[in-house]
VMD Tcl script that builds the backbone (N, CA, C; Angstrom):
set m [mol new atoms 489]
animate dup $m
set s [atomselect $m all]
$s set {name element resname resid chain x y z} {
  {N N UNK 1 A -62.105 -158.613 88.662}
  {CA C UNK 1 A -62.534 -158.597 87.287}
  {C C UNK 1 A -62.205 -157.240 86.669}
  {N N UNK 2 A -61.389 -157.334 85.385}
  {CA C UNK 2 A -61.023 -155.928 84.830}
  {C C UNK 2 A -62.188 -155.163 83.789}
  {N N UNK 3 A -62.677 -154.307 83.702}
  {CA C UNK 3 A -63.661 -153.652 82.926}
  {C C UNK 3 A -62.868 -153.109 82.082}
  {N N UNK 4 A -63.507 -153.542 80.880}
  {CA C UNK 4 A -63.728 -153.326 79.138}
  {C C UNK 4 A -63.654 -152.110 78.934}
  {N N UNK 5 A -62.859 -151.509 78.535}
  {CA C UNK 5 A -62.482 -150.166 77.983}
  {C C UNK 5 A -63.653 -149.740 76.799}
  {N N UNK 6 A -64.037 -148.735 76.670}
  {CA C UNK 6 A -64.543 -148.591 75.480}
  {C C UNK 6 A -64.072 -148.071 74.555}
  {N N UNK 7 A -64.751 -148.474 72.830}
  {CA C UNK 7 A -63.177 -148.293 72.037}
  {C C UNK 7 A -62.587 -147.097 71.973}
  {N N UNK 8 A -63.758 -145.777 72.231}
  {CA C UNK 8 A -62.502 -144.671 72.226}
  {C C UNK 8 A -61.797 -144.529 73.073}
  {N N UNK 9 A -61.527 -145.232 74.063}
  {CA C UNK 9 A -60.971 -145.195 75.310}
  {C C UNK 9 A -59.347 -145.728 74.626}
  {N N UNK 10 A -59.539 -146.578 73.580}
  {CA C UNK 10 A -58.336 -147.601 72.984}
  {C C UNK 10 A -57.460 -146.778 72.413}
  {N N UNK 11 A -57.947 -145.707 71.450}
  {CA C UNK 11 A -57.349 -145.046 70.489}
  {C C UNK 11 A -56.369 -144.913 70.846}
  {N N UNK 12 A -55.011 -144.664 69.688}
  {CA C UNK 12 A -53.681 -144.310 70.113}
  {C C UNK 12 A -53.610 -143.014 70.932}
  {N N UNK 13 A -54.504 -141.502 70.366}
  {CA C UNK 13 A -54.602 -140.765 71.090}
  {C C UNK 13 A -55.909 -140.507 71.489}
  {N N UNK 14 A -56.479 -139.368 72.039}
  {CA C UNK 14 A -57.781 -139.145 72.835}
  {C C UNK 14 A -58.246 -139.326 71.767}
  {N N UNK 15 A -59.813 -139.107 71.719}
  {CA C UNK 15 A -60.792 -138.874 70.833}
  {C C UNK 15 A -60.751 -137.692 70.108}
  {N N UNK 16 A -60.568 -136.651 71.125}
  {CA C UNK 16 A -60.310 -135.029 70.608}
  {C C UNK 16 A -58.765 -135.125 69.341}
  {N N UNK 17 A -57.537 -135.844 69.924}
  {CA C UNK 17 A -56.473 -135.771 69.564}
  {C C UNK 17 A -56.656 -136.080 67.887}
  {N N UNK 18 A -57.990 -137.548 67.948}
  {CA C UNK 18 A -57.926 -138.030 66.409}
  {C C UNK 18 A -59.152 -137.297 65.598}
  {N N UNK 19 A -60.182 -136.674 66.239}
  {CA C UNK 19 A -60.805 -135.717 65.755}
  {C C UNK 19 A -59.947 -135.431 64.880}
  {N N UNK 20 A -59.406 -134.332 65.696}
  {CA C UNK 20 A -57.980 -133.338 65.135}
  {C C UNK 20 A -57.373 -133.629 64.007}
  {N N UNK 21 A -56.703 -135.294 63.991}
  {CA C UNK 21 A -56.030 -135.707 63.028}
  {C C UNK 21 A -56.972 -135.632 61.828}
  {N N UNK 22 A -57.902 -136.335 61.879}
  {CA C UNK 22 A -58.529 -136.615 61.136}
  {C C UNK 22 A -59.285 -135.558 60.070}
  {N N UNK 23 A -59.511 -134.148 61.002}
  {CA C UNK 23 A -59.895 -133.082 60.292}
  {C C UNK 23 A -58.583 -132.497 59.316}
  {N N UNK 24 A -57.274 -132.865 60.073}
  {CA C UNK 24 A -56.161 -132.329 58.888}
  {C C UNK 24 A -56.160 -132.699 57.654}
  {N N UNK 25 A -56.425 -134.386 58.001}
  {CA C UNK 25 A -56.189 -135.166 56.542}
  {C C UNK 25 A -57.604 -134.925 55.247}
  {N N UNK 26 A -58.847 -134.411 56.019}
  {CA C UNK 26 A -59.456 -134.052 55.544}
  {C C UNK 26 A -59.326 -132.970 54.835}
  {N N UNK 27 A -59.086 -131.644 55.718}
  {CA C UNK 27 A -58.458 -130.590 55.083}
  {C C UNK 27 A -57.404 -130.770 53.848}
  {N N UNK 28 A -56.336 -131.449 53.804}
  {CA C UNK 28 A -55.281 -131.732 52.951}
  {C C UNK 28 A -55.586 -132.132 51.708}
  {N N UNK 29 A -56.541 -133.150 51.685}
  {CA C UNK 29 A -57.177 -133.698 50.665}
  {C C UNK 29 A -58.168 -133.147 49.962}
  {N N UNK 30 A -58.837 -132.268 50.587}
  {CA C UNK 30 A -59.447 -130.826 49.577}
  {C C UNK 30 A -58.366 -130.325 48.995}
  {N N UNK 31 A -57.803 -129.658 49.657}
  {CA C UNK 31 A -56.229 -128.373 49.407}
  {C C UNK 31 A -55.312 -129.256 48.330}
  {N N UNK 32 A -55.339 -130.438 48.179}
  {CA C UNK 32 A -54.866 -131.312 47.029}
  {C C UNK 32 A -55.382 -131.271 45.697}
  {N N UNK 33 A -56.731 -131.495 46.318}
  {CA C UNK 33 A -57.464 -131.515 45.083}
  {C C UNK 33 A -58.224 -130.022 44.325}
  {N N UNK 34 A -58.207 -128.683 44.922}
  {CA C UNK 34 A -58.255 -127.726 44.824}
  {C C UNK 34 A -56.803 -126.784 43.968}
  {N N UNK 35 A -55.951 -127.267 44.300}
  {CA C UNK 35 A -54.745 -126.725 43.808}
  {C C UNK 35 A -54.452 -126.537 42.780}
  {N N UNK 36 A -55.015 -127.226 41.187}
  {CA C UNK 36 A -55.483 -126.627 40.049}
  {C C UNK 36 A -56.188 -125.567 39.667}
  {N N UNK 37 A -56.931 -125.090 40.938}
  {CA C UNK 37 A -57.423 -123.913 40.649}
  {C C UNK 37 A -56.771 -122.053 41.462}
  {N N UNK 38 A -56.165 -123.233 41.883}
  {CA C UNK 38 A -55.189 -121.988 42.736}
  {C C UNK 38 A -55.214 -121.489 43.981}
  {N N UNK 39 A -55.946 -122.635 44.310}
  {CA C UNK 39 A -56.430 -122.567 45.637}
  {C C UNK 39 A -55.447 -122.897 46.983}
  {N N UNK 40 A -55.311 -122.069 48.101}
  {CA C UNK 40 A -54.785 -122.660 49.294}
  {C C UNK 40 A -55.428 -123.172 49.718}
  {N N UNK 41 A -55.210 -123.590 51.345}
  {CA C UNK 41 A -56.200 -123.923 52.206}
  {C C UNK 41 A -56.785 -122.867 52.620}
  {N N UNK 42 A -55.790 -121.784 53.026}
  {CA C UNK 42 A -56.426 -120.345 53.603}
  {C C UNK 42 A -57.476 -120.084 52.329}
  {N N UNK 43 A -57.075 -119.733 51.016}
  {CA C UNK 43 A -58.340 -119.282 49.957}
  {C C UNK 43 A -59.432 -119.924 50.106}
  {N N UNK 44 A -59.646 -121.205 49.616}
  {CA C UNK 44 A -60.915 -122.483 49.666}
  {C C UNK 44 A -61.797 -122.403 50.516}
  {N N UNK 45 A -60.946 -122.168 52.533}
  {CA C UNK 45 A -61.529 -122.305 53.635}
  {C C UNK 45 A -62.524 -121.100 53.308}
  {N N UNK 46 A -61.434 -120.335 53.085}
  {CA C UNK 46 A -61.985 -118.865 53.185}
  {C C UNK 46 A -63.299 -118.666 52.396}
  {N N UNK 47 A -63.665 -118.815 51.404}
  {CA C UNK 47 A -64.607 -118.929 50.266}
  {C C UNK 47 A -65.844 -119.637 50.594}
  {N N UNK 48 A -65.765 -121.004 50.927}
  {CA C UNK 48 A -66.194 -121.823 51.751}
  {C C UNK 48 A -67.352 -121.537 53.043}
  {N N UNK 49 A -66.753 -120.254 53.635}
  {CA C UNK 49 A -66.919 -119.520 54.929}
  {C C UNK 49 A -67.766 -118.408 54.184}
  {N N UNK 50 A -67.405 -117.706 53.862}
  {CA C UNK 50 A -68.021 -116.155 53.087}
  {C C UNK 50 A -69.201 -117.503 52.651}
  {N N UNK 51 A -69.115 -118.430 51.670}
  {CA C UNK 51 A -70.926 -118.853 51.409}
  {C C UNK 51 A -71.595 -119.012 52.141}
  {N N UNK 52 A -70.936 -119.527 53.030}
  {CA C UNK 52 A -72.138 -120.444 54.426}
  {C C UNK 52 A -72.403 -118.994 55.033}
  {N N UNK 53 A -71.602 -118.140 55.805}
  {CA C UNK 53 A -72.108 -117.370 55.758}
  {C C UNK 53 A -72.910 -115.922 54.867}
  {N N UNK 54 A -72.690 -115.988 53.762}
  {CA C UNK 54 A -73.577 -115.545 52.666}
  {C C UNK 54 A -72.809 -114.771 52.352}
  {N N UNK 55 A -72.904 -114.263 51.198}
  {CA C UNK 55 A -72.383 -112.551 50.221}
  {C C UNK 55 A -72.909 -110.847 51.655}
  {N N UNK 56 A -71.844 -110.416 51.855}
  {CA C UNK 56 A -72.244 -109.125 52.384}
  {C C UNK 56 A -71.809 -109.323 53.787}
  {N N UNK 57 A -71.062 -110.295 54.461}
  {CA C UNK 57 A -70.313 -110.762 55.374}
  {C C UNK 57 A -69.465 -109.997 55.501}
  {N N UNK 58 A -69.092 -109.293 56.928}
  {CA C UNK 58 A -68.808 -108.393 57.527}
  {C C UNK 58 A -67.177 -109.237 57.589}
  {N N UNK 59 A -65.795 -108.593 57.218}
  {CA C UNK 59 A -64.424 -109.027 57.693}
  {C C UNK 59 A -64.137 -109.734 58.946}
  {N N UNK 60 A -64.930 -109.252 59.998}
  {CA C UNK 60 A -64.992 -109.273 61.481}
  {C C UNK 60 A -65.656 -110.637 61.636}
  {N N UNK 61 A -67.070 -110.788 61.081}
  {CA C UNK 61 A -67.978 -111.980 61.186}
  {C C UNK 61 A -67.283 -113.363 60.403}
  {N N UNK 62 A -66.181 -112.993 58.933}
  {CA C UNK 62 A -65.587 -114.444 58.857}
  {C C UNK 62 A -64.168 -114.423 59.410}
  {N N UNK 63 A -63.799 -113.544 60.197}
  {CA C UNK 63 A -62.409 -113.774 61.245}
  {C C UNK 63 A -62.907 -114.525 62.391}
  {N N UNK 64 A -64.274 -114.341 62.717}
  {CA C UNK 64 A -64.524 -115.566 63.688}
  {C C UNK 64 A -65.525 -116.557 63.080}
  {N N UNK 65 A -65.840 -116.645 62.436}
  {CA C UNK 65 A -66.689 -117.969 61.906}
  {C C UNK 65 A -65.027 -118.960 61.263}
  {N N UNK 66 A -63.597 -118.225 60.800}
  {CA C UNK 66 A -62.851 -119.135 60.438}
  {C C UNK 66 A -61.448 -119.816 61.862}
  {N N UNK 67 A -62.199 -118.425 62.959}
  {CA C UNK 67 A -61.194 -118.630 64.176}
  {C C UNK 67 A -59.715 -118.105 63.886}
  {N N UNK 68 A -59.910 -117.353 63.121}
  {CA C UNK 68 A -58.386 -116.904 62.944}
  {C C UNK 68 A -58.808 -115.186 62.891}
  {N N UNK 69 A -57.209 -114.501 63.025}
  {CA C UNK 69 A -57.416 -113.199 63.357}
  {C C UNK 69 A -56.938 -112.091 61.687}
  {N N UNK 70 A -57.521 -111.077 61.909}
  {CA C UNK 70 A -57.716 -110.156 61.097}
  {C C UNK 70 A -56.524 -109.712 60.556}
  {N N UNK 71 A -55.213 -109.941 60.647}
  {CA C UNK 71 A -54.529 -109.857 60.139}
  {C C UNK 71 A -54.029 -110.849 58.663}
  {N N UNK 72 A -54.528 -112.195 59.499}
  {CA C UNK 72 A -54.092 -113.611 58.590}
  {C C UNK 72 A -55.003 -113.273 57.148}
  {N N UNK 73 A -56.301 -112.936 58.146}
  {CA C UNK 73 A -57.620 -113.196 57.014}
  {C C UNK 73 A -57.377 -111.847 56.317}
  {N N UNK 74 A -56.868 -111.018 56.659}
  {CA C UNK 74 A -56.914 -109.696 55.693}
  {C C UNK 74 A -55.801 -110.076 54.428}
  {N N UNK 75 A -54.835 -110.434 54.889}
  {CA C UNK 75 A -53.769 -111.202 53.784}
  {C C UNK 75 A -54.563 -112.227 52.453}
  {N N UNK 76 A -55.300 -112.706 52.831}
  {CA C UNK 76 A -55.853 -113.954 52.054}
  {C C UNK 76 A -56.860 -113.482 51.449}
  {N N UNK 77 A -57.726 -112.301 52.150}
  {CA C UNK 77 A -58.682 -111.383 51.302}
  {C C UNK 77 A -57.994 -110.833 50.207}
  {N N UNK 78 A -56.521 -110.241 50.573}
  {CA C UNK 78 A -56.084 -109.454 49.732}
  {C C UNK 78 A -55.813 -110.168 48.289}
  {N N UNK 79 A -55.472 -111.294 48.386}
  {CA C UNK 79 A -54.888 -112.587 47.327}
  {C C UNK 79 A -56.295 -112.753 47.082}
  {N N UNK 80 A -57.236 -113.159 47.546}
  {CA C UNK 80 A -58.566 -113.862 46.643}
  {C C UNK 80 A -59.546 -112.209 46.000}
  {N N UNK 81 A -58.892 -111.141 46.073}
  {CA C UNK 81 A -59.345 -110.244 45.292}
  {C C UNK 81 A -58.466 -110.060 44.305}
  {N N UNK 82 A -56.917 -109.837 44.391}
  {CA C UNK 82 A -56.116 -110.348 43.270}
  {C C UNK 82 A -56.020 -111.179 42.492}
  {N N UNK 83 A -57.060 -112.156 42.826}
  {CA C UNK 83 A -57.155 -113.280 41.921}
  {C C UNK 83 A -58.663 -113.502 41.227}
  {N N UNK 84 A -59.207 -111.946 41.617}
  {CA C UNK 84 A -60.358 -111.786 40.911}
  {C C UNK 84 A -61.845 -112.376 40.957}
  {N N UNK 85 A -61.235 -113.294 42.765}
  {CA C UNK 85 A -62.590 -114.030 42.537}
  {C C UNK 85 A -63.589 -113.052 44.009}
  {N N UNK 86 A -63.615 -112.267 44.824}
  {CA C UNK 86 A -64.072 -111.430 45.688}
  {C C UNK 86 A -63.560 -109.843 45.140}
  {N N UNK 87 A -64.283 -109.210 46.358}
  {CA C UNK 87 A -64.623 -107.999 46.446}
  {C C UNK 87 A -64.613 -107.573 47.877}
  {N N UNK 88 A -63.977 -106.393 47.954}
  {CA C UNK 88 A -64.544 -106.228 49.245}
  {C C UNK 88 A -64.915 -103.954 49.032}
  {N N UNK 89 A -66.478 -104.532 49.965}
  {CA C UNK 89 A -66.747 -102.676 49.782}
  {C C UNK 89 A -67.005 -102.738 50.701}
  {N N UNK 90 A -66.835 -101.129 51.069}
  {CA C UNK 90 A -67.227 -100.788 52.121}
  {C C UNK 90 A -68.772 -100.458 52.703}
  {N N UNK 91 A -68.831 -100.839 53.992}
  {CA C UNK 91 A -70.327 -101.117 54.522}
  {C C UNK 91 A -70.853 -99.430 54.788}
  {N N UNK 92 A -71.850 -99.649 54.322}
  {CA C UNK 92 A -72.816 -97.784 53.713}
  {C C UNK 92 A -72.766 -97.463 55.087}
  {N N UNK 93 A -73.413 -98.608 56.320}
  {CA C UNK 93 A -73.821 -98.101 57.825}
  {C C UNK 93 A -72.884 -98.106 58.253}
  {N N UNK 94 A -71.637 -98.528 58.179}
  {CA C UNK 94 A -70.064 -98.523 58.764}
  {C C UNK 94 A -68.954 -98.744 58.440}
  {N N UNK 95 A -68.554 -97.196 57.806}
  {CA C UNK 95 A -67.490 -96.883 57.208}
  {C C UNK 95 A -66.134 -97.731 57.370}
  {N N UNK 96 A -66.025 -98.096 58.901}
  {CA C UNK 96 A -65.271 -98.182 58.892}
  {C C UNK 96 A -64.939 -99.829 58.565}
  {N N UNK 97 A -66.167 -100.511 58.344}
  {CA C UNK 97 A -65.970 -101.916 58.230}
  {C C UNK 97 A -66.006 -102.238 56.884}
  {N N UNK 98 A -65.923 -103.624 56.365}
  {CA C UNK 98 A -65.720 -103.962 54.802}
  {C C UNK 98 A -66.492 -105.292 54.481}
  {N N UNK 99 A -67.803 -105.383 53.566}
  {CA C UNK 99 A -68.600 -106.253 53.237}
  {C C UNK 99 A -67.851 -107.370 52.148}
  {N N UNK 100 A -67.704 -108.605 52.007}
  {CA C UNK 100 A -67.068 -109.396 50.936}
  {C C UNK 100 A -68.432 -110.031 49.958}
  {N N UNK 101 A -67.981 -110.250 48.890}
  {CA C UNK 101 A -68.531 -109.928 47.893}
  {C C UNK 101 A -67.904 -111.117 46.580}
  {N N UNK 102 A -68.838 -112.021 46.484}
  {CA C UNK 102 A -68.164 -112.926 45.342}
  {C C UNK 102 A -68.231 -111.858 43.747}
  {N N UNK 103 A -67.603 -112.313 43.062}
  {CA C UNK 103 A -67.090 -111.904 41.631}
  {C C UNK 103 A -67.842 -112.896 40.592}
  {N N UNK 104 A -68.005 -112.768 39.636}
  {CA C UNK 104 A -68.415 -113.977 38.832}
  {C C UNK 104 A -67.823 -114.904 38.483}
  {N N UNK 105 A -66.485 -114.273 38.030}
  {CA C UNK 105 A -65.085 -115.805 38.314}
  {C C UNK 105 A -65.159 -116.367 39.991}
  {N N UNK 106 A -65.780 -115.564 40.784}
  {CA C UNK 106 A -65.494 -116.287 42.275}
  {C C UNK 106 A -66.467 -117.475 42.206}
  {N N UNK 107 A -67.918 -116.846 41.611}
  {CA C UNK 107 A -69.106 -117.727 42.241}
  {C C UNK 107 A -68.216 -119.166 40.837}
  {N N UNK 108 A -68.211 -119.046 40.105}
  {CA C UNK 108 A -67.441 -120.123 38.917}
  {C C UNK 108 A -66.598 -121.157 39.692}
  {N N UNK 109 A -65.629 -120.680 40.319}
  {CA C UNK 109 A -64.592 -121.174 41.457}
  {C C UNK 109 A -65.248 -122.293 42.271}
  {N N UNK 110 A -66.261 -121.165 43.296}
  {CA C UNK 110 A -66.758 -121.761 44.174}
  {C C UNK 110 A -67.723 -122.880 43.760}
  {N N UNK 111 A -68.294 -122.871 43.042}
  {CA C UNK 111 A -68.963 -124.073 41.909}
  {C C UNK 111 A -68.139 -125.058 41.932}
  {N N UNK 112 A -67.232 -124.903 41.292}
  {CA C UNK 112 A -65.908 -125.821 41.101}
  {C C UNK 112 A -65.706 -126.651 42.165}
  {N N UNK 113 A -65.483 -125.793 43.271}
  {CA C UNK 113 A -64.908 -126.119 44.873}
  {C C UNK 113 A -65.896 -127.084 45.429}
  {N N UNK 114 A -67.324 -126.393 45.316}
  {CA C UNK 114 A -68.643 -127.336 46.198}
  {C C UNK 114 A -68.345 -128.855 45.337}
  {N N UNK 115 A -68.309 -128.865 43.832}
  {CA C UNK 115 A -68.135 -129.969 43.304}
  {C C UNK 115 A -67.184 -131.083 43.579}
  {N N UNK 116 A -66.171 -130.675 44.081}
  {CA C UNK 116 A -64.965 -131.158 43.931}
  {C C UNK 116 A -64.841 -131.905 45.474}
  {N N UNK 117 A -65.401 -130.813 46.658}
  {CA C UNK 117 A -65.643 -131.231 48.266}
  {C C UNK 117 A -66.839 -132.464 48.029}
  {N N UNK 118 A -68.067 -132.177 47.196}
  {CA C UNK 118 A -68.969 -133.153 46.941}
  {C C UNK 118 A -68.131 -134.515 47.001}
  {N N UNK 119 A -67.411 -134.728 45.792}
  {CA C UNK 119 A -66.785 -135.925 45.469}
  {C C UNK 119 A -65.869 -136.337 46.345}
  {N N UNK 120 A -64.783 -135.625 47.475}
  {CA C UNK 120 A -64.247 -136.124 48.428}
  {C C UNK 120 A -65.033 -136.431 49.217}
  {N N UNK 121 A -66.208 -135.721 49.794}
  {CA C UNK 121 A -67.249 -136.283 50.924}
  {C C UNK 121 A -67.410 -137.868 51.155}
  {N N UNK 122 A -67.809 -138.031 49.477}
  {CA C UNK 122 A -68.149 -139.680 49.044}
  {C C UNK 122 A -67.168 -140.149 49.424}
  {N N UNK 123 A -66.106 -139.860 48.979}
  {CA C UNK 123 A -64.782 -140.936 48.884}
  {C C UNK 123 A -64.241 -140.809 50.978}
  {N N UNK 124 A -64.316 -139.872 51.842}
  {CA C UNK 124 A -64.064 -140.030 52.774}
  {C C UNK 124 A -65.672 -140.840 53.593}
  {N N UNK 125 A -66.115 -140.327 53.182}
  {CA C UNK 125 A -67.810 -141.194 53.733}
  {C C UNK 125 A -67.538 -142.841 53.302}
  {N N UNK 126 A -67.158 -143.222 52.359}
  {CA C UNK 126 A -67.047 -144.618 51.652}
  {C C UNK 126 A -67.377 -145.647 53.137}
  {N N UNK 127 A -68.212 -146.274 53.231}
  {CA C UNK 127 A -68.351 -147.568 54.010}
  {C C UNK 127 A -68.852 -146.819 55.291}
  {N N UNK 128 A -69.395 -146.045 55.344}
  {CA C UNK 128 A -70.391 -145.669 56.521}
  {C C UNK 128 A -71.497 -145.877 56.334}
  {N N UNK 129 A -72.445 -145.934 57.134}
  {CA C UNK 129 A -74.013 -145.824 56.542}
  {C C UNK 129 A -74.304 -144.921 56.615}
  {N N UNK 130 A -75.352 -143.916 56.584}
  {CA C UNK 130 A -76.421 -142.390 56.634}
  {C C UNK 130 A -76.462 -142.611 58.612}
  {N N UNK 131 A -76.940 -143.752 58.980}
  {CA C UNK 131 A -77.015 -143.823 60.627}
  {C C UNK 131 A -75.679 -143.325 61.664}
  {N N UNK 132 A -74.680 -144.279 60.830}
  {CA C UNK 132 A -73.624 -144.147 61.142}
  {C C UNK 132 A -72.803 -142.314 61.302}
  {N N UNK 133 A -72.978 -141.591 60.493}
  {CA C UNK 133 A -73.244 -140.645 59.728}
  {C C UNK 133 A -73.598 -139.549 60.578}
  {N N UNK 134 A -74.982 -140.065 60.842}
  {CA C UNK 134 A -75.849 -138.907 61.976}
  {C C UNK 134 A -75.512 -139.115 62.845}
  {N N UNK 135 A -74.733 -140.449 63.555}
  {CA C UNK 135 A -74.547 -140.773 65.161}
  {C C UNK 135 A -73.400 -139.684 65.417}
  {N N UNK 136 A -72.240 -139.499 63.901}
  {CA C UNK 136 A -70.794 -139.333 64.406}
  {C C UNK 136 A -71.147 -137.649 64.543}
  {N N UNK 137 A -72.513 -137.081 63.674}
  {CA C UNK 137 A -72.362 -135.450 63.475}
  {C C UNK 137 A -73.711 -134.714 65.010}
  {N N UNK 138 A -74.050 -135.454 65.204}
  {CA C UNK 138 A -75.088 -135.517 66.615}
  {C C UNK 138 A -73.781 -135.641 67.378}
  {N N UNK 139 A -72.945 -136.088 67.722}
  {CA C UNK 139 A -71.963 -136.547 69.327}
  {C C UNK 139 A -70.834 -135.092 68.784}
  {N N UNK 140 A -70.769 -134.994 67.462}
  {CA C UNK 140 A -69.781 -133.874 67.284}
  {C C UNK 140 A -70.638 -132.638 68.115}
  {N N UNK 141 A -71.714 -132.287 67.335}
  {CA C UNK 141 A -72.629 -131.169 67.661}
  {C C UNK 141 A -72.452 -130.487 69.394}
  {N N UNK 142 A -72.679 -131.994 69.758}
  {CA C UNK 142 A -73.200 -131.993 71.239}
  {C C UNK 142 A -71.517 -131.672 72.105}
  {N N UNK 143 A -70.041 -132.317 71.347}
  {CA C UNK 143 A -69.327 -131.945 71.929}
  {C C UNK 143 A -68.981 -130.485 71.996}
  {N N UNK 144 A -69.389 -129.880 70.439}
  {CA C UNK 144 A -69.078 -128.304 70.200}
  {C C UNK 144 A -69.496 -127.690 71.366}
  {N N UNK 145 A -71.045 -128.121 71.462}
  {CA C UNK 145 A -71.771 -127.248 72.481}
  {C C UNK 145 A -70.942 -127.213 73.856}
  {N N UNK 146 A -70.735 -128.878 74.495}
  {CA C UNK 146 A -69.996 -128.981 75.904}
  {C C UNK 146 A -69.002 -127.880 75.746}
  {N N UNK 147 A -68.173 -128.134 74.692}
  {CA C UNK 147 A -66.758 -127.589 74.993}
  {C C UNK 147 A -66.806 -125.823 74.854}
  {N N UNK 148 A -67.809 -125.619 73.923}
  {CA C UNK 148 A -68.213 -123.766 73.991}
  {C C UNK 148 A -68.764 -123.431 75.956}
  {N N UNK 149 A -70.313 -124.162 76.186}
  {CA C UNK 149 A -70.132 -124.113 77.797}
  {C C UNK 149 A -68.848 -123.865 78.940}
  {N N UNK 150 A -67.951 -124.743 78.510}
  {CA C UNK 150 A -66.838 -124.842 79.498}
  {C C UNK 150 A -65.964 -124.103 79.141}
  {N N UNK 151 A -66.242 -123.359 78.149}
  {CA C UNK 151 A -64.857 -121.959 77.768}
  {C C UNK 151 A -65.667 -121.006 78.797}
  {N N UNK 152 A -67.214 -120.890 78.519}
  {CA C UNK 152 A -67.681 -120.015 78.872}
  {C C UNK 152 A -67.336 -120.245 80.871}
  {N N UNK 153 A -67.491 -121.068 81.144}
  {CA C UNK 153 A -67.626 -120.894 82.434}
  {C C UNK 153 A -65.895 -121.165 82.826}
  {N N UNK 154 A -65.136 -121.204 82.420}
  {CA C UNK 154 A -63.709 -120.999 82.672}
  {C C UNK 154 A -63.540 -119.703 82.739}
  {N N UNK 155 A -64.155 -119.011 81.647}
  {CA C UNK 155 A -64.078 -117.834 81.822}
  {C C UNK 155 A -64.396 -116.684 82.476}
  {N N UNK 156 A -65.886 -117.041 82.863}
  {CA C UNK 156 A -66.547 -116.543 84.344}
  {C C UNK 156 A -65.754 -116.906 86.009}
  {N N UNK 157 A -65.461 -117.952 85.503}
  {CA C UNK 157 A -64.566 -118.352 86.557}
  {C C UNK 157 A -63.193 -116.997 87.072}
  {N N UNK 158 A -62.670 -117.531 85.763}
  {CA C UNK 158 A -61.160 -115.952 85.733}
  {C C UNK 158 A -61.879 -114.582 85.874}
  {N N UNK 159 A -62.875 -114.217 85.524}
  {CA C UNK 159 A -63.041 -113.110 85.244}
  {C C UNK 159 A -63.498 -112.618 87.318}
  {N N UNK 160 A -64.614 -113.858 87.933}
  {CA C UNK 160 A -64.597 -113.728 89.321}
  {C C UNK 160 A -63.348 -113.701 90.177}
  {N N UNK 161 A -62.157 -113.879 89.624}
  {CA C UNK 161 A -61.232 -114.489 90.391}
  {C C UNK 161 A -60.213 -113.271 90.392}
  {N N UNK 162 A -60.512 -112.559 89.519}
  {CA C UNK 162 A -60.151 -110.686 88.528}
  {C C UNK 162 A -60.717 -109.997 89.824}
  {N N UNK 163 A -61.648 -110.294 90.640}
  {CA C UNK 163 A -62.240 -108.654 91.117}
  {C C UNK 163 A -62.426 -109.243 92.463}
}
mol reanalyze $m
mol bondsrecalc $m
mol representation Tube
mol addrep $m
């Protein structure tokens, strides 16, 4: 007797693989609909990131809250202050670091932006339920966590394997 696959087992690619996909097309379809305002993906993400993590966000703290490195993100700082919507000063306790800082055309923007992600949410949410919803952001949560664990202990691993 052959046993029943389960459906993510079916997918064309892994689960992780269509995650993946699926977060691009998501991404794209903001960055589409953002692009009247002059927005990249790097700007939007970026903006996006500085709120959640708040006004006074350390360069360092959204190079890893966006997973990308200080070079990329210093480029895209440099453009979303040329474009008048950030700031960046320097931190009083550490000279050598740099606090970001919305503008009043920024917080305007970012208004714009939350509005605009609002209305794709709906339109990518369309035909789910709220249950449905919590099941898919609970199994995400829980994979973040697995997969942060198993960096960590890969890494303990190499680091025992070092000395």
């Amino acid at each position: 007797m052959t046993k029943q696959l389960p459906f993510y087992e079916t997918l064309d690619l892994t689960l992780c693989g269509n995650m993946g996909r699926v977060h691009r097309l998501c991404r794209e379809v903001v960055t589409i609909a953002v692009e009247p305002l002059g927005l990249t993906q790097s700007r939007w993400t970026t903006l996006v990131h500085v709120n959640m993590l708040q006004e006074g966000v350390t360069q360092l703290e959204l190079a890893h809250s966006l997973g990308i490195e200080m070079p990329s993100l210093t480029r895209t700082l440099k453009q979303l202050e040329e474009s008048l919507l950030i700031v960046r000063k320097v931190d009083q306790q550490d000279r050598r670091s740099k606090r970001i800082y919305f503008t009043e055309q920024g917080r305007n923007v970012l208004s714009t932006l939350q509005e605009k992600i609002a209305d794709i949410k709906d339109q990518l949410y369309h035909g789910l339920s709220h249950e449905q919803l919590d099941i898919m952001a609970y199994g995400l949560v829980k994979m973040e966590e697995n997969a942060k664990k198993s960096i960590i202990q890969s890494t303990i691993g190499e680091n025992l394997n070092d000395t």
